[in-house]
C-alpha positions in Angstrom: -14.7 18.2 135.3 -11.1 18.0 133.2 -8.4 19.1 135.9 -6.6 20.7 133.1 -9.8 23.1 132.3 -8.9 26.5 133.5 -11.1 29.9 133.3 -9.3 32.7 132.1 -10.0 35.4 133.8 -11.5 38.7 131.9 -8.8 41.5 131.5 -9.6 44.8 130.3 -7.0 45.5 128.0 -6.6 49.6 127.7 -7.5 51.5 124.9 -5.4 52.5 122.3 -5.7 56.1 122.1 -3.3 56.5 119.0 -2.3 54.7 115.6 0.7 52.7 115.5 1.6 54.9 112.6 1.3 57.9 113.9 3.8 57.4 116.0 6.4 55.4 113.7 5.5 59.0 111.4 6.2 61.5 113.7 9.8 59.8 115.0 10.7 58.8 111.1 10.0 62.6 110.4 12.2 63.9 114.0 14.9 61.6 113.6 14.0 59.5 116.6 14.5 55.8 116.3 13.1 52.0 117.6 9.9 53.5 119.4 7.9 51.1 121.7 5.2 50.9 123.9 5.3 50.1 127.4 1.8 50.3 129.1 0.7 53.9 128.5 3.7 55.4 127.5 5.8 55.4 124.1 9.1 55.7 124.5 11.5 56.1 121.9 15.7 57.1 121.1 15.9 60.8 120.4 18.9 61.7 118.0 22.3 61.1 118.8 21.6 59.2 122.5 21.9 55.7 123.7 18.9 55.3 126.1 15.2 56.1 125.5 13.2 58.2 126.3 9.4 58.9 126.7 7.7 60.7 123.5 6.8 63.9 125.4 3.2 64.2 126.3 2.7 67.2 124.3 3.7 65.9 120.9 1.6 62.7 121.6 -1.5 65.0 122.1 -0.9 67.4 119.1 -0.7 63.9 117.1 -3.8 63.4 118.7 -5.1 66.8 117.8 -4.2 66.4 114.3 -5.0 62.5 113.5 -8.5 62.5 115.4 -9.9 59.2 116.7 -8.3 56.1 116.4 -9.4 52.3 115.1 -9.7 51.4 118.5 -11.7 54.1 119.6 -14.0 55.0 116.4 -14.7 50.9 117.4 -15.8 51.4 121.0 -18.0 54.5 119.8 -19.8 52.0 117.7 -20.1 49.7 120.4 -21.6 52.5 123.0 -24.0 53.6 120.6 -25.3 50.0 119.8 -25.6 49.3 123.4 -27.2 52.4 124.1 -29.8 51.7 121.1 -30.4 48.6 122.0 -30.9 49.3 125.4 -33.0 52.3 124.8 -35.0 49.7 122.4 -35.7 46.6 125.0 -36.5 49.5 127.7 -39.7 50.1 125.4 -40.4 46.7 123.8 -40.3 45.8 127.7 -41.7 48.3 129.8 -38.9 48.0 131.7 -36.1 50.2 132.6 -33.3 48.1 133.6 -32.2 47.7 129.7 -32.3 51.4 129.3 -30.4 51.6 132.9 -27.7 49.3 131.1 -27.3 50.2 128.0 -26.8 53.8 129.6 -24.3 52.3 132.0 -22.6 50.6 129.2 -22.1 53.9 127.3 -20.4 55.9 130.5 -18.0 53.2 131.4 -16.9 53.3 127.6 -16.8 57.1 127.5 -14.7 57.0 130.3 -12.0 54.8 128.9 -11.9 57.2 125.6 -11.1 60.0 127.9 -6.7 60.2 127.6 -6.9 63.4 130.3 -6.2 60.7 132.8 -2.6 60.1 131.1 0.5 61.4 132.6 1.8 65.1 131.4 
């Protein structure tokens, strides 16, 4: 085996629970300039200061509220229903059911990652 082969290692990357341009909307509309992302939160420069600070929590919700699901979520939807289907499917074709078991288990561990309550008020 090549010493230089290495295995990356699976990371879960978190899901993104709003647009891009939503957010570069809302702060071109408020006056608030050079937003960014840094893990979970977006942080931004408010008029008139010199440091940034985090989009409040309840301006990223009623975004949210108003823009509905985004890419990355509508696409994991997709993907729980498939794998639930699918599941649900090789359960009966089987008569067996482990796939249904997974393809259930699949579809709460991607429910839970579309649920933002977790995110810091």
């Amino acid at each position: 085996m090549n010493s230089s082969f290495k295995i990356d290692r699976f990371k879960m990357n978190p899901m993104n629970h709003y647009c891009e341009q939503w957010i570069a909307d809302w702060c071109e509309e408020n006056g608030w300039t050079d937003w960014f992302q840094e893990q979970s939160s977006y942080w931004a420069f408010p008029p008139q200061a010199v440091m940034p600070t985090p989009i409040p929590m309840q301006v990223l919700r009623s975004i949210k509220a108003e823009q509905g699901l985004s890419l990355d979520e509508k696409q994991w939807c997709i993907l729980a229903i498939v794998a639930l289907v699918s599941g649900v499917a090789m359960s009966f074709a089987t008569a067996e059911p482990i796939a249904g078991f997974l393809g259930f288990s699949a579809c709460a561990a991607i429910v839970g990652r579309l649920d933002d309550d977790a995110l810091p008020e």
